[in-house]
N, C-alpha and C positions, 0 to 999 in steps of 0.2 A: 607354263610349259610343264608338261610330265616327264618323271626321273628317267632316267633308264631302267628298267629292273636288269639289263647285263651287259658288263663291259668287259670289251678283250685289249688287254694292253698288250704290245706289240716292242719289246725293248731289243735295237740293233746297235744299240752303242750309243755312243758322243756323250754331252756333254753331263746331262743328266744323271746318268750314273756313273759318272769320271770318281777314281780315288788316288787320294796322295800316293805316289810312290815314292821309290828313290831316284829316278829320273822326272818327278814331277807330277800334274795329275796322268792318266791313262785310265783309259776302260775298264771296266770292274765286271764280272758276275758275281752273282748274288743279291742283286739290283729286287730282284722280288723278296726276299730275306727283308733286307732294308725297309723298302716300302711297304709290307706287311707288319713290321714291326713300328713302323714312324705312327702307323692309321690307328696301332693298339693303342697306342699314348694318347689318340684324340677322340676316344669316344664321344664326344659332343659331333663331332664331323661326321658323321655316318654317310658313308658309303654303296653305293649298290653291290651286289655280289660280284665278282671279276675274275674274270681265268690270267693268266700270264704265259706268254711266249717269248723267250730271249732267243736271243743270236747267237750260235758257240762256236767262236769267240768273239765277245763284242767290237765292232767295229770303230776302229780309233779315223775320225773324220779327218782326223791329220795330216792321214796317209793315203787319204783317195784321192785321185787322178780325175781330172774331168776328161773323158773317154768321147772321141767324136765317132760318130756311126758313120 
C-alpha cells in the first residue's frame, strides 16, 4: 500500500489532547504545538506532510448531550 503524500488532521477535542489541570484532565489547545514537537524527537518515524485544523475551543466530550432529532 502507498503512503499518503497529504494528511489533514482535524482536532475537536477529547481525549487525545486532554491536559492536566487543576480540576483534573480538560481540553487543551495547542495540540498541534505538541504533536509537531513529539514527531521532531522521532526522526526515524517519518511522516507525510500534514496541515492541522483545531476546534476553538476544543471540545470537552464530557459535557455533550446525546441530542435526539
Amino acid at each position: 500500500m502507498n503512503s499518503p503524500q497529504k494528511l489533514l488532521v482535524l482536532y475537536t477535542g477529547g481525549t487525545i489532547g486532554m491536559q492536566m489541570s487543576e480540576a483534573g484532565l480538560a481540553p487543551a489547545s495547542g495540540f498541534e504545538a505538541r504533536l509537531r514537537a513529539e514527531q521532531a524527537l522521532h526522526p526515524e518515524r517519518p511522516a507525510p506532510a500534514w496541515q492541522f485544523r483545531e476546534l476553538s475551543p476544543p471540545i470537552d466530550s464530557r459535557s455533550e448531550e446525546r441530542r435526539v432529532g
